[in-house]
C-alpha positions as CSV (number, residue, x, y, z in Angstrom):
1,X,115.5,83.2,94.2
2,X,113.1,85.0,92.5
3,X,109.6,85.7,94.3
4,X,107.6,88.1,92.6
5,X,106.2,87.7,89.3
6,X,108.4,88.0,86.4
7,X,107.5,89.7,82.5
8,X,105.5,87.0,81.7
9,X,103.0,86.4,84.6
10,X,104.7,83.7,86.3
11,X,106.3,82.8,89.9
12,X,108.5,80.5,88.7
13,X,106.5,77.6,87.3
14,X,103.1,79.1,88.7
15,X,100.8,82.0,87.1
16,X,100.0,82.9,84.0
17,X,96.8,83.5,82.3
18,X,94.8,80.8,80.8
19,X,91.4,81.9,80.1
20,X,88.4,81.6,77.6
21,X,88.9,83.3,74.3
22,X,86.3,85.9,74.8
23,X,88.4,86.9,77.9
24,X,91.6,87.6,75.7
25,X,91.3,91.0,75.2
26,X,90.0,91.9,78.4
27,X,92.8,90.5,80.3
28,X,95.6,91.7,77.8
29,X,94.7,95.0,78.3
30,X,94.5,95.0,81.7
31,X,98.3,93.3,81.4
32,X,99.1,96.1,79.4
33,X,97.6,98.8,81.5
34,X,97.9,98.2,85.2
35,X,101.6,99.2,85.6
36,X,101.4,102.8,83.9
37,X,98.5,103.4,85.7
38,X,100.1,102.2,89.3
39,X,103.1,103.4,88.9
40,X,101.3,107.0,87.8
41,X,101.7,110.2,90.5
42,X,98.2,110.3,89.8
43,X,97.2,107.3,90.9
44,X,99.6,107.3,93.9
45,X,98.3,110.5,95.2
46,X,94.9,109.2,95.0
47,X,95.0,105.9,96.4
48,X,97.0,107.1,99.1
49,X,94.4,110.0,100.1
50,X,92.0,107.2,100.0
51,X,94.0,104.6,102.1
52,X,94.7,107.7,104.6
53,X,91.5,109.5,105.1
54,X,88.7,106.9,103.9
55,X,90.0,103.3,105.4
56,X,92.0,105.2,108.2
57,X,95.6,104.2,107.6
58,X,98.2,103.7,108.9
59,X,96.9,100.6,110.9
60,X,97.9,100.3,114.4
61,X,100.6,98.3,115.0
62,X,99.8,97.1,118.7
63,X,102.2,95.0,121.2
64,X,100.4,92.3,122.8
65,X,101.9,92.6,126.2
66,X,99.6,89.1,127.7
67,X,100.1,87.3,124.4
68,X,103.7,88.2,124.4
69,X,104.1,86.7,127.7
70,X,101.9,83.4,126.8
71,X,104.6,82.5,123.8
72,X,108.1,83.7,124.9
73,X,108.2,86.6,122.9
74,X,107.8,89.9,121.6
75,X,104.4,89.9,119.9
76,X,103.1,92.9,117.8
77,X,99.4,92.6,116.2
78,X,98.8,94.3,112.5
79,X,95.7,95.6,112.8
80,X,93.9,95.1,109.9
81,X,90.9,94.7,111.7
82,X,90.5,98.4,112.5
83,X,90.7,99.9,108.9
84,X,87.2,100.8,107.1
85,X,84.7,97.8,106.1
86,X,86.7,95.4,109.2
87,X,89.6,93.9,107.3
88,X,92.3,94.1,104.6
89,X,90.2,93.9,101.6
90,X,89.5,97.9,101.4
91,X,93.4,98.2,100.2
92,X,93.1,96.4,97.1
93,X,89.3,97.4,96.4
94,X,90.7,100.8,96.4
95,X,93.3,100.4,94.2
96,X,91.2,98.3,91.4
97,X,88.2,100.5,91.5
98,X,90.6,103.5,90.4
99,X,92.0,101.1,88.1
100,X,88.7,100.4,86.6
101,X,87.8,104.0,86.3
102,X,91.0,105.2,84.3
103,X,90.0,101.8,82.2
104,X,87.2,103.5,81.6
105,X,84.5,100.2,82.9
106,X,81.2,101.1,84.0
107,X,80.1,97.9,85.8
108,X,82.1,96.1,88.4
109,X,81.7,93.0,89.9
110,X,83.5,90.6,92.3
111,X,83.2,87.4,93.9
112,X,83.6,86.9,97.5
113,X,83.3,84.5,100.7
114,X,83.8,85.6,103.9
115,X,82.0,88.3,102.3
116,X,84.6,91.0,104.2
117,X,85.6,91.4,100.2
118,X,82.0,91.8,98.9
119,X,81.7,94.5,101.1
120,X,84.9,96.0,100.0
121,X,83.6,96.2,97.0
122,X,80.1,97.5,97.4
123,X,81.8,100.5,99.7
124,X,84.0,101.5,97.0
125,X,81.6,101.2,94.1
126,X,79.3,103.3,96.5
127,X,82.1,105.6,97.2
128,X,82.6,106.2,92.6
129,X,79.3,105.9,92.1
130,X,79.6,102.5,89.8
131,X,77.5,99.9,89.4
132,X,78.0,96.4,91.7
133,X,77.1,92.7,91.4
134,X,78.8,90.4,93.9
135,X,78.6,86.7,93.6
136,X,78.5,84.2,96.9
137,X,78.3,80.8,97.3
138,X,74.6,80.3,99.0
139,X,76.6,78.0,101.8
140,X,78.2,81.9,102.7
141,X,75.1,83.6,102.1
142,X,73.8,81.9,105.2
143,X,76.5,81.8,107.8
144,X,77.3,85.5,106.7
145,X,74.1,87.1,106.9
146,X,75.2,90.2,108.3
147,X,78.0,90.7,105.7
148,X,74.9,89.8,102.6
149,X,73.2,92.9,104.6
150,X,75.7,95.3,104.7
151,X,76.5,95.3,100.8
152,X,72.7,95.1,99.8
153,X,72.9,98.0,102.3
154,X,75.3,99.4,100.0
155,X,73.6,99.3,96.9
156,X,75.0,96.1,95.7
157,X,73.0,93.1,94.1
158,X,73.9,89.8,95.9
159,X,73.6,86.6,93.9
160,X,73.7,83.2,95.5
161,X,75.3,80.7,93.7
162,X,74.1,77.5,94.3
163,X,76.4,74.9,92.3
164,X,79.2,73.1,94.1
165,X,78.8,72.8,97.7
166,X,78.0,76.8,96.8
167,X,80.8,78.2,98.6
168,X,83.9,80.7,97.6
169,X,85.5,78.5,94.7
170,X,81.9,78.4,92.9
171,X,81.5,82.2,93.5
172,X,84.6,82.6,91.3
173,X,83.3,80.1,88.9
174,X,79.9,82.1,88.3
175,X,81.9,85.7,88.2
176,X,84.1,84.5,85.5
177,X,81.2,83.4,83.9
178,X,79.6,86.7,83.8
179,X,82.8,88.2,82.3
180,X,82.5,85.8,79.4
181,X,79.1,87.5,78.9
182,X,80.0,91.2,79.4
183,X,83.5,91.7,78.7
184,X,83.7,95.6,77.6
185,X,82.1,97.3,80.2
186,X,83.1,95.2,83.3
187,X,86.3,94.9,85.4
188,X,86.2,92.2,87.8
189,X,87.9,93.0,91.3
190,X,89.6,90.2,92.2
191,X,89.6,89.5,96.0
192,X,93.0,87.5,96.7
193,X,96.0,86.5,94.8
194,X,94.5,84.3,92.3
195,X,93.3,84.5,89.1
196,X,94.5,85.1,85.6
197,X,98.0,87.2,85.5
198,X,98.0,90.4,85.8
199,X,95.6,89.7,89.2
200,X,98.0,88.0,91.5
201,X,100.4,90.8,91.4
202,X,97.6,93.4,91.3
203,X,96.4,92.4,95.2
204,X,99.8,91.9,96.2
205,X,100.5,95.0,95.5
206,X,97.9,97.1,96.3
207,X,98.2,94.7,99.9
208,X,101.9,95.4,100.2
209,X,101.1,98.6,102.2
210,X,100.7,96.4,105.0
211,X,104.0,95.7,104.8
212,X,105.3,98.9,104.3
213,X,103.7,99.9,107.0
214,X,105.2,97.2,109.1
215,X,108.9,98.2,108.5
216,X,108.3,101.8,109.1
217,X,106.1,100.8,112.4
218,X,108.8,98.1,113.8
219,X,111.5,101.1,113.3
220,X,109.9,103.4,115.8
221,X,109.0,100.5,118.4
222,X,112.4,98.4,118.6
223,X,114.8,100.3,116.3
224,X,115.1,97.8,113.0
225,X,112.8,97.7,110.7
226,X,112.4,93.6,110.2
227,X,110.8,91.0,112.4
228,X,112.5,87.8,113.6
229,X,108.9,86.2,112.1
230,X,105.7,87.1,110.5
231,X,102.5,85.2,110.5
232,X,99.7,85.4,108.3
233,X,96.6,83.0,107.7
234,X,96.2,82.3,104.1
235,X,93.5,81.6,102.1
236,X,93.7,82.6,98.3
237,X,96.4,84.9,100.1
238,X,96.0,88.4,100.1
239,X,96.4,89.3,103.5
240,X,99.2,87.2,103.7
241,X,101.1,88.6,100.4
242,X,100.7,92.3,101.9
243,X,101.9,90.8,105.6
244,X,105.7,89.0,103.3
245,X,105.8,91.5,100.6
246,X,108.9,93.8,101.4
247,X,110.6,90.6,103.2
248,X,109.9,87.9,100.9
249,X,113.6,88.2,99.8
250,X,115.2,88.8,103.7
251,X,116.3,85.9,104.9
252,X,116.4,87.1,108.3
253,X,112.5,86.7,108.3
254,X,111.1,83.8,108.7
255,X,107.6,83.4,107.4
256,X,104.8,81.3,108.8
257,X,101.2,81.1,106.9
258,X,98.6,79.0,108.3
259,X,96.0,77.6,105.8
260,X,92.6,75.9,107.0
261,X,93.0,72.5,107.9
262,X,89.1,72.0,108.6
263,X,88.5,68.3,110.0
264,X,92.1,67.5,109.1
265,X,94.7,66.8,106.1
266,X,93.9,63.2,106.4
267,X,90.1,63.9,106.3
268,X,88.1,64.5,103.0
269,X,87.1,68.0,104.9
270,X,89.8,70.2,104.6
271,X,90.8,73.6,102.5
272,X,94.7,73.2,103.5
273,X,95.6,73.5,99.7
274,X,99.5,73.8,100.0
275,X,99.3,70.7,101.9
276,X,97.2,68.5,99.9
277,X,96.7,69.8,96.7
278,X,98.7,69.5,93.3
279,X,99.7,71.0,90.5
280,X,96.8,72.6,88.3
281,X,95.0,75.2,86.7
282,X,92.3,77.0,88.6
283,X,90.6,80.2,87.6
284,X,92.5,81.2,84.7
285,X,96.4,80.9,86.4
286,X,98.5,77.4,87.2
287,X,99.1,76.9,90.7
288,X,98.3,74.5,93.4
289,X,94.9,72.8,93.4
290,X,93.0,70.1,95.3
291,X,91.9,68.1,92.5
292,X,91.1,64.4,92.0
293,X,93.7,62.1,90.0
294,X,91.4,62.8,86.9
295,X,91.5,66.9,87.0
296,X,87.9,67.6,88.6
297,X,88.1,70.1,91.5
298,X,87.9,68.4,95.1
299,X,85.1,70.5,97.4
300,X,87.1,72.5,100.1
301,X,85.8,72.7,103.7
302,X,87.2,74.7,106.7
303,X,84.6,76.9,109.2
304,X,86.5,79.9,108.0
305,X,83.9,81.2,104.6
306,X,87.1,83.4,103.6
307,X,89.9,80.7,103.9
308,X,87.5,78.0,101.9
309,X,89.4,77.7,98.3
310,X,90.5,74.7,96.8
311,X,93.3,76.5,95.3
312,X,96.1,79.2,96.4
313,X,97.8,81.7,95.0
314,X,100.6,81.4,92.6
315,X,102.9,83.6,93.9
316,X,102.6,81.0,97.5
317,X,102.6,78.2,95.3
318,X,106.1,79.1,94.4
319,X,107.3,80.2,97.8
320,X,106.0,76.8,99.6
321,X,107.8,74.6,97.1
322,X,110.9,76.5,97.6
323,X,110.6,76.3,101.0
324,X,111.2,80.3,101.6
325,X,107.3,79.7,103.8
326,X,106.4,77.6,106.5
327,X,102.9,76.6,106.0
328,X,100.7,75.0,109.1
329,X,97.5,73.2,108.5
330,X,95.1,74.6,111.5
331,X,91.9,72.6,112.1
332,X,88.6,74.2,112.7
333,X,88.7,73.6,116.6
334,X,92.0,75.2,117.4
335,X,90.9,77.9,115.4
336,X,88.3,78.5,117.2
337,X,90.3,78.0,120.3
338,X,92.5,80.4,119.3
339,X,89.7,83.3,118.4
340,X,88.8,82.8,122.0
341,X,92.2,83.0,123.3
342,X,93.0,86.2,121.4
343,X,89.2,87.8,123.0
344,X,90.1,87.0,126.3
345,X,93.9,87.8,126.5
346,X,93.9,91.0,124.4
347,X,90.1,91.6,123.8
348,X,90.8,91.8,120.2
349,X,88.3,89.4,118.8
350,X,89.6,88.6,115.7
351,X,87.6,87.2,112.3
352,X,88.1,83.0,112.3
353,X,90.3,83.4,109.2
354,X,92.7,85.9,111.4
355,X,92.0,83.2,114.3
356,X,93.7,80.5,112.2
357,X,97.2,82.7,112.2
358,X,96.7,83.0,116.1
359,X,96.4,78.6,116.5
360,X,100.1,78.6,114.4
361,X,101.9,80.0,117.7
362,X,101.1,77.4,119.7
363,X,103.7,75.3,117.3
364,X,106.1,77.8,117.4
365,X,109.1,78.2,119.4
366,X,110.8,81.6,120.1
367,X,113.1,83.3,122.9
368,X,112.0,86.1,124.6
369,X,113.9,88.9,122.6
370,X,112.3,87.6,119.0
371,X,109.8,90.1,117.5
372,X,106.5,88.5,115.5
373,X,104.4,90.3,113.7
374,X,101.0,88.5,113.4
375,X,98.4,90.4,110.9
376,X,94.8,90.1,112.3
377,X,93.0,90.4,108.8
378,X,89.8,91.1,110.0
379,X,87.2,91.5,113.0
380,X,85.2,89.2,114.3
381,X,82.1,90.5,114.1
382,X,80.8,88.6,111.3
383,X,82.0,85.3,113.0
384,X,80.2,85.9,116.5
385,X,77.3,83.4,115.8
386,X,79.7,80.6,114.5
387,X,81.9,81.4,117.6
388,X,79.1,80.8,119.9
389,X,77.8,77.8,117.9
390,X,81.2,76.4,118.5
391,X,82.1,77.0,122.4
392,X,82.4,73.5,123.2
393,X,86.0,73.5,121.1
394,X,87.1,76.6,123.1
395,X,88.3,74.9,126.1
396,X,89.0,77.1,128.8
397,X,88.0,80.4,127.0
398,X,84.5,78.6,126.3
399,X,83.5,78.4,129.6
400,X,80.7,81.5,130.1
């Protein structure tokens, strides 16, 4: 079967691009430009100077000798965490803000959550010298202060959006909206695998170094370059379409993606879209939405700012129907559990979205000469004040 998208935007019955009329032209010719510019030696030899000597790849690919021992196998950590800006959202900034130059666009904006993308952004529109606006829900203003900071730091203007329950699905709402009203000098760097065609494939593929990395990494340390498993929290999904993309057609991988469960799948507070949503359009592509019999987008709610989308991307919307993923639903508290876990067994301590891909091995099952590969998408750092707000849910690892 067919993963990746195909000539017309689409992962089998999910993509496309359905978007406003004033949008048309922007996003044709971005469909029409993005490959030659990609797939220019230009552009290569850029972005991978970039990648190499400004966010500090290749990321360490570490074995985590207690953690290995904890769940019966051989456990290697992607480290994400350790590139420039704290996560995996400088590879794909990268690769869009060179996009946007050769496009000749003179004002960037994004929209962001966690707000590890927001930063992304700011850094690289500091780093070209380009103008930034990030929108973020008000609800992620506040729980990710220092994250607000460091881009204002940066030189980019912060707007709090305050409709919705103001969090990372209204974010994208306002910055489409300020496409509609300046759509020949902007480019909007999209932060995950969503969006109007030709965005999911853009982040997947700028994110695929992660995987390309992997294989190369797992060649030196055990001698093939595959894991038995991969696991990946997802979100809109861009750190876990980077973690699957050179394996999404070996079948000797299996792939296991954890999405926030929040208070539970059977609770009206959850973000675990693959397991409760349906089929819908969402920010200009079809995919899977949670959405009320009537159409009207259902609030998400997970602790995790970056993993709170009532949607997913269509490229994962595809893979979970045809069962080629395995998708977990972790709830806030053993996500949390799990960030602690992780702090005191490898002292890594990993951001809360990362944290949900950590809760998924305690449901897993391996023997002890299967190699995982776990991507930790980003550092902790901006989570420390919900971690400690939260202790009580950490059992054991709580206890200080």
């Amino acid at each position: 079967m067919k993963f990746k998208v195909d000539e017309n935007g689409f992962y089998g019955q999910f993509g496309g691009a359905y978007v406003p009329e004033i949008l048309y032209k922007c996003v044709h010719d971005l469909q029409e430009a993005y490959l030659p510019i990609i797939e220019s030696e230009d552009f290569k030899k850029e972005y991978r100077h970039l990648l190499r000597d400004y966010v500090g790849r290749p990321s360490p690919l570490y074995f985590a000798k207690r953690m290995s021992e904890r769940y019966n196998c051989q456990l290697y950590l992607k480290r994400e965490d350790l590139n420039h800006t704290g996560a995996h959202k400088i590879n794909n900034t990268i690769g869009q803000i060179l996009m946007a130059k050769k496009m000749g666009k003179t004002r960037i904006i994004a929209e962001t959550g966690a707000g590890q993308h927001g930063v992304a952004t700011a850094t690289v529109c500091a780093l070209m010298n380009m103008h930034c606006e990030i929108f973020m829900g008000a609800t992620d203003v506040e729980r990710q202060h220092t994250n607000v900071e460091r881009m204002r730091m940066l030189g980019a203007q912060v707007h709090p959006v305050t409709t919705g329950n103001m969090t990372l699905s209204d974010a994208c709402s306002q910055a489409i909206r300020d496409w509609c009203c300046h759509p020949a000098d902007t480019f909007y760097i999209v932060g995950s695998t969503m969006g109007p065609h030709p965005y999911p494939d853009i982040v997947a593929r700028m994110q695929s170094v992660i995987s390309e990395e992997i294989k190369q990494q797992l060649l030196e340390k055990t001698g093939r370059d595959y894991p038995d498993c991969l696991v990946a929290c997802i979100g809109g999904g861009s750190n876990a379409a980077g973690t699957i993309y050179h394996y999404v057609d070996d079948e000797r991988v299996r792939i296991v993606l954890a999405e926030a469960g929040g208070h539970g799948i059977d609770t009206d507070y959850t973000a675990a879209t693959i397991h409760c949503g349906t089929e819908g359009i969402l920010h200009g592509s079809r995919t899977l939405v949670m959405q009320t019999d009537d159409g009207q987008i259902k609030e998400a709610f997970t602790i995790s700012a970056g993993l709170d989308y009532p949607g997913i991307g269509p490229m994962h919307a595809h893979m979970a129907l045809a069962h080629r993923t395995e998708v977990m639903a972790v709830n806030d508290d053993e996500a949390i559990r799990a960030g602690y876990e992780l702090t005191r067994m490898e002292g890594i301590i990993p951001a809360i979205e990362s944290a949900h891909a950590v809760a998924a091995l305690s449901r897993l099952h391996f023997t002890p000469d299967q190699v995982v590969v776990l991507t930790v998408s980003g550092r902790g750092d901006k989570d420390v004040q919900t971690y400690l707000n939260n202790k009580d849910k950490a059992g054991e690892y709580g206890d200080f």
